[in-house]
C-alpha positions as CSV (number, residue, x, y, z in Angstrom):
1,X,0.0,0.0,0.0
2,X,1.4,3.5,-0.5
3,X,1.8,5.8,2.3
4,X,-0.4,8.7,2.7
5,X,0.8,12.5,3.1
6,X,0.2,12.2,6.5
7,X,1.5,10.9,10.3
8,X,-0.6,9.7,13.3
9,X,1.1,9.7,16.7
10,X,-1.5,7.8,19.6
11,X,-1.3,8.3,23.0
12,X,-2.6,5.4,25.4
13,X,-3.8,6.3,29.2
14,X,-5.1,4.6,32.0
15,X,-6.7,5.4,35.0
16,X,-5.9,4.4,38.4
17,X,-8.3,5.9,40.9
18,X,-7.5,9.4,40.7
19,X,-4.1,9.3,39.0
20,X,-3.6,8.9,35.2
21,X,-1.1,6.4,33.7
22,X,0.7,7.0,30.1
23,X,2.4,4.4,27.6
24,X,5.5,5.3,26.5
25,X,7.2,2.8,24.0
26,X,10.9,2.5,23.1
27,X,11.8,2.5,19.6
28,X,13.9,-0.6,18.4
29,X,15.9,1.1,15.6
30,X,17.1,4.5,17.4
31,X,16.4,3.5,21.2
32,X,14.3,6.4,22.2
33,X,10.8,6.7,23.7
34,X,7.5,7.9,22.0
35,X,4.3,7.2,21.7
36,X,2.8,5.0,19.0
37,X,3.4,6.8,15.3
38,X,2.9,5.7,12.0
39,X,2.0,6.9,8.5
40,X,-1.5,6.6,7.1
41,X,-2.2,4.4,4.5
42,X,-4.1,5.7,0.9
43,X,-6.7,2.7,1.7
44,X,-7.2,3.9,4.7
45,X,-10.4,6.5,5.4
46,X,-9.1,9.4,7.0
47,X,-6.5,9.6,9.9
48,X,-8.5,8.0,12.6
49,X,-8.6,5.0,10.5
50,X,-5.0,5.3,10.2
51,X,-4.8,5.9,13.9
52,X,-7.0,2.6,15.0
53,X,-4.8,0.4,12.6
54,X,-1.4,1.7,13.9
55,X,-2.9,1.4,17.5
56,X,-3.7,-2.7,16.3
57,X,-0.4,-3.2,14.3
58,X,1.8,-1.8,17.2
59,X,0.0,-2.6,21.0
60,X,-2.4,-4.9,19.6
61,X,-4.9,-2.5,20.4
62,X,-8.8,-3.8,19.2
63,X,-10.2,-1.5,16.8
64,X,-13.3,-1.1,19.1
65,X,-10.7,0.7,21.7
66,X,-11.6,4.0,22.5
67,X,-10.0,6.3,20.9
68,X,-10.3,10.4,19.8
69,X,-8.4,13.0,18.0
70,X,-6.6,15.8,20.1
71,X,-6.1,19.3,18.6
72,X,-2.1,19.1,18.9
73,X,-0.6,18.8,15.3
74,X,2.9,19.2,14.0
75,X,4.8,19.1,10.6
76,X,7.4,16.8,10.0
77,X,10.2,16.7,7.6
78,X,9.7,14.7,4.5
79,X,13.3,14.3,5.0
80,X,12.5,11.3,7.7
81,X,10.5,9.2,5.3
82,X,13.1,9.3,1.7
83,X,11.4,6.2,0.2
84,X,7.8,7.8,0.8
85,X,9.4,11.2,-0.4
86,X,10.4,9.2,-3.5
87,X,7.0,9.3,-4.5
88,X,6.0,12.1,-3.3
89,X,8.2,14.5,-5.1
90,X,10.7,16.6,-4.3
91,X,8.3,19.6,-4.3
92,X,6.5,17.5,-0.8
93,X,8.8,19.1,1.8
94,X,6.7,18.4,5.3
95,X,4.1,16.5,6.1
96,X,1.2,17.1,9.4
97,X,1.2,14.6,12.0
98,X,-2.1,13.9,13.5
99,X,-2.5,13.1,17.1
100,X,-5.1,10.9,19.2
101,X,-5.5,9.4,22.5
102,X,-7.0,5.9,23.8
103,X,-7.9,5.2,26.8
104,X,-7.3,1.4,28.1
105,X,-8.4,-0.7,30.5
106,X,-6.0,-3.1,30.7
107,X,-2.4,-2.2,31.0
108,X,-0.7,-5.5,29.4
109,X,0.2,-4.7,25.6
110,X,1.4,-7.0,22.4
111,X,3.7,-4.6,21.2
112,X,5.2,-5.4,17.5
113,X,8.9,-5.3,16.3
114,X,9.0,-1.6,16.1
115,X,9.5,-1.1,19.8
116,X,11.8,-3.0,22.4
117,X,9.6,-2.6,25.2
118,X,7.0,0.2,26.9
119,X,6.8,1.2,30.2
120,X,3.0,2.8,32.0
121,X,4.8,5.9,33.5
122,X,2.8,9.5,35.2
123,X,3.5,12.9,33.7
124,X,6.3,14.1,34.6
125,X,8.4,10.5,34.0
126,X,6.6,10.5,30.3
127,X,7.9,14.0,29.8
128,X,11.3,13.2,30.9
129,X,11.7,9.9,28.9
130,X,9.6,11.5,25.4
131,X,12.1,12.4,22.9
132,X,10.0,14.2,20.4
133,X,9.0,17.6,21.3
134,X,5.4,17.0,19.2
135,X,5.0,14.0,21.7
136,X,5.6,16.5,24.5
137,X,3.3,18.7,23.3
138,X,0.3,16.4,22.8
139,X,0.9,14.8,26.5
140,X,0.8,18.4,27.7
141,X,-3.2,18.8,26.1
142,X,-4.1,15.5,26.8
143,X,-3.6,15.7,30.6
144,X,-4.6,18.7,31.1
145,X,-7.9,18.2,29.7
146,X,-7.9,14.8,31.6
147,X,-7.6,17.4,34.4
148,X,-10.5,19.5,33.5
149,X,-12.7,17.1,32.2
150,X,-13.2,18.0,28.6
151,X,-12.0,14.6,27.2
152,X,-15.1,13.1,24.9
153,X,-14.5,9.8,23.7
154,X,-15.5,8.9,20.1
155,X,-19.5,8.4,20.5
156,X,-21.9,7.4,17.7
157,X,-23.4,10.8,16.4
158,X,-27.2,11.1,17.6
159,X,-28.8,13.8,15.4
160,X,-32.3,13.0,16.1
161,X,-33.1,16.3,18.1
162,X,-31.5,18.2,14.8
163,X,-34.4,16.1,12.7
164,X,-37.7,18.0,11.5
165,X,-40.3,17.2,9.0
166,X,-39.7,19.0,5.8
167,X,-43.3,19.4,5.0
168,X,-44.2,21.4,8.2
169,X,-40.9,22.2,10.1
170,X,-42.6,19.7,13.3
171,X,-40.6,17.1,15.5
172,X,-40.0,13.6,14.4
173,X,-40.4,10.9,17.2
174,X,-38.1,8.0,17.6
175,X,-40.1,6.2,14.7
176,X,-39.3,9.2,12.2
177,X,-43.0,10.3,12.2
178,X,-43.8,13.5,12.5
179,X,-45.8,14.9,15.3
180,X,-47.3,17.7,14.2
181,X,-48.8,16.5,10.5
182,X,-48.3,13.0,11.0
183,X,-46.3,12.4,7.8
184,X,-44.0,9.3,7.9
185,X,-40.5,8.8,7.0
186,X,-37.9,5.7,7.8
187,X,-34.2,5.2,8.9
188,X,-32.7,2.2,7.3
189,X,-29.0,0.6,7.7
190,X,-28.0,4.2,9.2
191,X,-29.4,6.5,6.5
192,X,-32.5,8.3,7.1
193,X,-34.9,9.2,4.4
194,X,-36.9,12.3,4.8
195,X,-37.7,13.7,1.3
196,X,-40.5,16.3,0.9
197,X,-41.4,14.7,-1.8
198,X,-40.9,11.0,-3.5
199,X,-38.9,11.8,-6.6
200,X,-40.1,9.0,-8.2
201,X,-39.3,6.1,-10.0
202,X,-35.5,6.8,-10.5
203,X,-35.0,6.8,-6.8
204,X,-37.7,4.6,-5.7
205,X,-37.9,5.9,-1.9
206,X,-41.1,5.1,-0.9
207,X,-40.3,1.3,-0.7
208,X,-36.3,1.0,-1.3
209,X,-35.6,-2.4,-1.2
210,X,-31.6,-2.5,-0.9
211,X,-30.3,-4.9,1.3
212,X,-27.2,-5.7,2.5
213,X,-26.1,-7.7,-0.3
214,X,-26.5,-4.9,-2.6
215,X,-24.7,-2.3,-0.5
216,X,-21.6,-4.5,-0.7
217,X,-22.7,-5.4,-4.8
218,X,-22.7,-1.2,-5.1
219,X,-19.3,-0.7,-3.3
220,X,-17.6,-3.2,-5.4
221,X,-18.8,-1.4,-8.9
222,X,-18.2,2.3,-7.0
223,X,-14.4,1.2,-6.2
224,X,-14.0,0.2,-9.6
225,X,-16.1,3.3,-11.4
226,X,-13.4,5.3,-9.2
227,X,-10.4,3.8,-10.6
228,X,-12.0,4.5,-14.8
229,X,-12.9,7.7,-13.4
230,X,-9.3,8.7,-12.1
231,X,-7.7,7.4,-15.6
232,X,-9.6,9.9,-17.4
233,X,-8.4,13.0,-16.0
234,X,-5.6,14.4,-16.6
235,X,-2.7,15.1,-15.1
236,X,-3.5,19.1,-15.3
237,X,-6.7,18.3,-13.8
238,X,-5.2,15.8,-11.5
239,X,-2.4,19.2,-10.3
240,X,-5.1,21.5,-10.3
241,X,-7.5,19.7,-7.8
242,X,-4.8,18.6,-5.7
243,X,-3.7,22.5,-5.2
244,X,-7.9,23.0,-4.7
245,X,-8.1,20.8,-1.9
246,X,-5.0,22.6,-0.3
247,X,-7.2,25.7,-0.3
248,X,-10.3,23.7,0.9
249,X,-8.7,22.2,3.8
250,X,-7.3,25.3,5.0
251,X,-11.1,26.7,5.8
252,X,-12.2,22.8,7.0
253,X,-9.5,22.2,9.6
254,X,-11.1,25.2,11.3
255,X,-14.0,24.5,11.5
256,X,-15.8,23.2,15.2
257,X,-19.0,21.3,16.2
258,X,-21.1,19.9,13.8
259,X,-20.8,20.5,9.8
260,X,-23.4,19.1,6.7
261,X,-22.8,17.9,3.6
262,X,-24.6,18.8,0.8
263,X,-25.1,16.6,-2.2
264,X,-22.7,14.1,-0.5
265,X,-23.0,11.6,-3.3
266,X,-19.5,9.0,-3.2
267,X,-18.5,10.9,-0.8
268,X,-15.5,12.6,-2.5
269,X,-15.1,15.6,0.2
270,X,-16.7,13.9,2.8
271,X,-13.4,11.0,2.8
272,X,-11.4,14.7,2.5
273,X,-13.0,16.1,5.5
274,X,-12.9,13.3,7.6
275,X,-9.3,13.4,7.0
276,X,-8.5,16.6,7.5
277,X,-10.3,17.6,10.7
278,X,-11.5,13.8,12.8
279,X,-13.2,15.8,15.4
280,X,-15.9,17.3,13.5
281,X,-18.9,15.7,13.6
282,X,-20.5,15.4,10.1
283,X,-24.3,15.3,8.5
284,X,-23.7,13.7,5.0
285,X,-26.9,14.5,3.2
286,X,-28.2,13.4,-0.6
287,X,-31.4,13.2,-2.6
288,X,-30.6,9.3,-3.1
289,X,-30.7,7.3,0.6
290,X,-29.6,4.1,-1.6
291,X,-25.8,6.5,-2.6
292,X,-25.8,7.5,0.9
293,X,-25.8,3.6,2.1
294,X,-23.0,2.7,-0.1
295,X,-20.6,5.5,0.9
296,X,-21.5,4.8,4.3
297,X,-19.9,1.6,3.6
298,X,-16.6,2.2,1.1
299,X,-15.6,5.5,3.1
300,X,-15.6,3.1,6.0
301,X,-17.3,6.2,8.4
302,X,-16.8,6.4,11.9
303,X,-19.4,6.9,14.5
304,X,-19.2,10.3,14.4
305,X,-21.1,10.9,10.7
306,X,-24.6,10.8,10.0
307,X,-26.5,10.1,6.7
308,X,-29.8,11.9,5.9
309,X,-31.5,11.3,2.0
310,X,-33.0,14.4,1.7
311,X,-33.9,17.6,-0.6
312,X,-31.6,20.3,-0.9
313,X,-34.5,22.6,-1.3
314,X,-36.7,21.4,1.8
315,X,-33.6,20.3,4.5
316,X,-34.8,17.6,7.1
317,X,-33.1,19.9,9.5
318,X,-34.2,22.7,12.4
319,X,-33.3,26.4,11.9
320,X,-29.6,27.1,12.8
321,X,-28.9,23.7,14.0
322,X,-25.7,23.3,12.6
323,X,-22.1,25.0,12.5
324,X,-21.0,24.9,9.0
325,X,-21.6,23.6,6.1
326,X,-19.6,22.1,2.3
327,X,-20.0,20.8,-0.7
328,X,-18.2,19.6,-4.1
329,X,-20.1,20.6,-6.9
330,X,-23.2,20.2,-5.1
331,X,-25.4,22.7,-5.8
332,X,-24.3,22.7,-9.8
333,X,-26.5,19.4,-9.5
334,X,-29.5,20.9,-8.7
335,X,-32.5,22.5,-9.4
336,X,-33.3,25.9,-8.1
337,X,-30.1,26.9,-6.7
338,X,-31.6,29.5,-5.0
339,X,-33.6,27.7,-2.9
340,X,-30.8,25.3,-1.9
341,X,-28.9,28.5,-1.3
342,X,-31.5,30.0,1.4
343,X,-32.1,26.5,2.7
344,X,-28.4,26.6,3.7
345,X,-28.4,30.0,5.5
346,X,-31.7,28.7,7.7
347,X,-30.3,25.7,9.1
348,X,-26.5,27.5,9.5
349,X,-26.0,29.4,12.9
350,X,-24.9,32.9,12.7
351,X,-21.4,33.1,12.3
352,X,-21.0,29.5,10.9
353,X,-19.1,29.3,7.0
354,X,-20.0,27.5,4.3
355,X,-17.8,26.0,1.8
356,X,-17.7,25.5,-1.6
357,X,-15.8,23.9,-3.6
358,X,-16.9,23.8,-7.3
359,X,-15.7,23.5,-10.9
360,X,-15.8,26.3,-13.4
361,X,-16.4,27.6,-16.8
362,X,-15.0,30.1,-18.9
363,X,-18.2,32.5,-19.3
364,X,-18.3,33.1,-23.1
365,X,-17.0,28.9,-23.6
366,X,-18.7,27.1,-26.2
367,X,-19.3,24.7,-23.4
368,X,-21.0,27.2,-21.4
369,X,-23.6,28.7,-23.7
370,X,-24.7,24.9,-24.0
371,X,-25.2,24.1,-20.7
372,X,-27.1,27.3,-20.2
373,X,-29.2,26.6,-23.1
374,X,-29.8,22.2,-21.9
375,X,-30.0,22.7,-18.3
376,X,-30.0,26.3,-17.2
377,X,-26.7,26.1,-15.4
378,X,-24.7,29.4,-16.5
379,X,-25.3,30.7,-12.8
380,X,-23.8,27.9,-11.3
381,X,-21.1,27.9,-13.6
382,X,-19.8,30.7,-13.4
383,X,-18.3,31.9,-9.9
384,X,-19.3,35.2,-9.9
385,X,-22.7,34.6,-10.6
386,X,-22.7,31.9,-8.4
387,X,-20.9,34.3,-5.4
388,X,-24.2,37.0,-6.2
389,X,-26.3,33.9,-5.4
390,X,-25.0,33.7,-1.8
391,X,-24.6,37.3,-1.2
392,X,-28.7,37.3,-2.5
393,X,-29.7,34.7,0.3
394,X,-27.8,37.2,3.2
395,X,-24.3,35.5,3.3
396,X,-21.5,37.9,3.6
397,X,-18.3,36.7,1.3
398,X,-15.0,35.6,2.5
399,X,-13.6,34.3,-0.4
400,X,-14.2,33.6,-4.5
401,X,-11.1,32.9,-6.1
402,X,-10.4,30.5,-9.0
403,X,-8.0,28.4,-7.4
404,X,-6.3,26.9,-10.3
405,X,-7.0,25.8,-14.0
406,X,-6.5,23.2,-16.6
407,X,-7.7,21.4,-20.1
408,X,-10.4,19.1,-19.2
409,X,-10.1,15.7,-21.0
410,X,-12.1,13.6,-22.6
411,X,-14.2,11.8,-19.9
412,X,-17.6,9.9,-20.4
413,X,-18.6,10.3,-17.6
414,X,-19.3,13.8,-17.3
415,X,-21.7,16.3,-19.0
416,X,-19.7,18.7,-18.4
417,X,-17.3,20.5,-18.8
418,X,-16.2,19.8,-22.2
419,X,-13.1,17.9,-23.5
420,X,-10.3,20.4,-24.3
421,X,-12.1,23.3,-22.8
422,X,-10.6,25.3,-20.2
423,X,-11.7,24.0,-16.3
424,X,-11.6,26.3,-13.5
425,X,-11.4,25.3,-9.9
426,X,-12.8,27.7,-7.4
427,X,-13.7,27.7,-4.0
428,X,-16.4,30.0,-2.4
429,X,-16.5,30.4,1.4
430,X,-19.4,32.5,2.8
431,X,-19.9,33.3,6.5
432,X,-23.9,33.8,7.8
C-alpha cells in the first residue's frame, strides 16, 4: 500500500483511581521513547482509521478501543521518510502529524517489532523519557484536559433532536413520524430518508428495497467506477485539484461542532473532511438514501457521521442547528439553486461558514452557452454569478477565487465541462 501525506502519533492512558497512567514505547531502531506513530495508508479512510490500525499493528490495540483525535498537530520533515518522499516528489517538503488518545483498561500490551519494550509511566516521567517535542506537546493537552474534564470519547453521532419534518418544520419521534402533520418517513441501515417529496421512479424511496447484499454489490462497482474515473483526468486536472483541496482544507481544519454535507453523493469531500479535521462531527446528506448507504460503507465512516436522504431545497433539518456547512459541486447538481442556497443560511447558525468547492467555466466557452441553453446552469457555472447567489440569500463573502485551471479531457462520464475546454477550480466560502 502506498503511504499517505500524513503521520498519526496515539497516546494510550489509564486510569488508576485518581491518577492517570501513560504508555511510553521504546523505539527498536534508534532506542528512544515515544508514543505510538505511523504513516497513514491511501486505503485507509481518514486519519482515525489510520490511527486505530497503527494502534492494532503496534500494541495490539482492538479497533473497538476508545480512541479520539486531540487538537495538537505538528509538521514533519519529509526528509525522515526518503522512500515515501520518492513518490512524493521533491516539491513535498513536510508533512502534518495527527495526534489521538486511547484510553485502556487493561495495562498489558502485544507490542510489534517496532518497539523494544514500553513502560506505564505519570506525567512528569513520560515528559522526561519522550524524545520528540510533538509527543511533549500532545501529553501536555491531553492531561490537562484529563484534568479539566473535557475529554469526549469517540461516541456514535445522535442527530435526532437536529431532525424535523420537511413538510411542516414539526418534530419527528423516535419512529421518524412527524408529530405535528403526522407524515412518515424511515431510517434504514443508518441512513434516514426524509424527502419532501418522493422523486419517483429513479430513486424509488417510498419502498427501497436494498439490502445488505447490494450495499456491498454497489461498493464493489463504485471502487471500480473510481479507478475509470481517475484514468480519465488528466494530469492538469489531476495538479489542479490537488492544489484546490489545499485551499479547501485550510477553511475545514477550522472548523468546530457539527458541519453538513450537501449533495454528498460517493463521498469525494466527505473521505477529504474526515481526513482533515476527525473531530468534526459530520451530517452527509443526498437526494438518493440508496448512494448514501453505499458510501456509508466504502468511506468506512466512523461513529461520528450521519446520513440523511433528503432535498436540498426542503432540508430535514431545524433552523440554525448546525455549525458549517460544504459541498463539491453540489449545488451545480440541482434544481433551483436558489432555494438550496436559502435552505443553507436557515439551518446554518450565525457566524457559521459554508464552503464551496466547485468546478468552473469560462463565461463566453462554447461549453457554457450549452449548458445554459440544456439545463440552465450558466449561474452555477460561473463563480461570480454563483458568489451573487449567496450574497442574494444574506451571506457575507469571504472568499471567490479560481484556485487553479487546466484542459479538461475527454471523460464519459461527465456532462460537463467539455473535452479540451478550459476548467476552473474555485472555492467559495461564505460566512452567515
Amino acid at each position: 500500500m502506498a503511504r499517505a501525506k500524513y503521520q498519526v502519533l496515539i497516546l494510550p492512558y489509564h486510569r488508576e483511581g485518581d491518577s492517570v497512567l501513560y504508555c511510553v514505547f521504546r523505539r527498536s531502531d534508534m532506542s528512544v521513547w515515544q508514543f505510538i506513530a505511523g504513516g497513514g495508508e491511501d486505503e485507509d479512510a481518514y486519519s482515525l482509521a489510520s490511527a486505530k490500525r497503527e494502534a492494532f499493528e503496534e500494541a495490539g490495540l482492538s479497533e473497538n478501543c476508545r480512541i479520539f483525535p486531540l487538537e495538537t498537530r505538528c509538521s514533519i520533515p519529509t526528509e525522515c521518510f526518503p522512500r515515501a518522499r520518492a513518490a512524493w516528489g521533491e516539491e513535498c517538503l513536510v508533512i502534518p502529524e495527527y495526534s489521538f488518545a486511547v484510553e485502556l483498561e487493561n495495562k498489558e500490551l502485544c507490542i510489534s517489532n517496532e518497539h523494544t519494550e514500553y513502560r506505564w509511566v505519570d506525567y512528569e516521567t513520560a515528559r522526561e523519557l519522550l524524545r520528540y517535542d510533538s509527543n511533549k506537546t500532545a501529553l501536555f493537552e491531553l492531561e490537562n484536559k484529563l484534568k479539566l474534564g473535557l475529554i469526549q470519547t469517540e461516541q456514535k453521532m445522535d442527530i435526532s433532536n437536529l431532525l424535523m419534518c420537511p413538510h411542516c418544520g414539526g418534530e419527528l419521534d423516535k419512529n421518524c413520524k412527524c408529530l405535528a402533520c403526522g407524515s412518515e418517513y424511515e431510517r434504514r441501515m443508518g441512513v434516514y430518508s426524509i424527502l419532501y417529496e418522493d422523486p419517483g421512479e429513479d430513486y424509488c424511496f417510498s419502498a427501497w428495497s436494498f439490502d445488505e447484499s447490494d450495499i456491498v454489490k454497489s461498493a464493489d462497482e463504485y471502487r471500480a467506477f473510481r479507478e475509470e474515473y481517475q484514468n480519465c483526468l488528466t494530469d492538469g486536472c489531476k495538479q489542479a485539484e490537488r492544489m484546490l483541496d489545499e485551499a479547501v482544507r485550510e477553511h475545514i481544519e477550522n472548523c468546530r461542532g457539527i458541519a453538513l454535507d450537501i449533495a454528498t453523493g460517493r463521498g469525494m469531500l466527505l473521505r477529504r473532511v474526515m481526513e482533515w479535521n476527525p473531530a468534526l462531527a459530520l451530517i452527509a446528506t443526498d437526494i438518493d438514501a440508496r448512494i448514501l448507504a453505499v458510501t456509508q460503507r466504502v468511506r468506512n465512516c466512523g461513529e461520528n457521521v450521519a446520513f440523511i436522504g433528503c432535498d436540498g431545497r426542503h432540508i430535514a433539518l431545524k433552523s440554525e442547528s448546525v455549525d458549517h456547512g460544504f459541498s463539491f459541486v453540489g449545488i451545480a447538481n440541482m434544481p433551483e439553486p436558489e432555494k438550496v442556497i436559502s435552505e443553507i443560511h436557515r439551518i446554518l447558525k450565525k457566524g457559521g461558514n459554508f464552503i464551496y468547492k466547485g468546478l468552473f467555466m469560462d463565461r463566453e466557452s462554447e461549453g457554457m452557452r450549452d449548458l445554459q441553453e440544456r439545463y440552465g446552469l450558466g449561474r452555477v457555472m460561473d463563480i461570480e454569478l454563483l458568489t451573487a447567489l449567496f450574497v442574494d440569500a444574506g451571506f457575507k463573502v469571504v472568499k471567490s477565487e479560481i484556485i487553479a485551471s487546466a484542459a479538461w479531457g475527454e471523460n464519459p462520464y461527465d456532462r460537463y465541462p467539455f473535452a479540451g475546454e478550459n476548467c476552473n477550480y474555485g472555492l467559495i466560502v461564505v460566512e452567515k
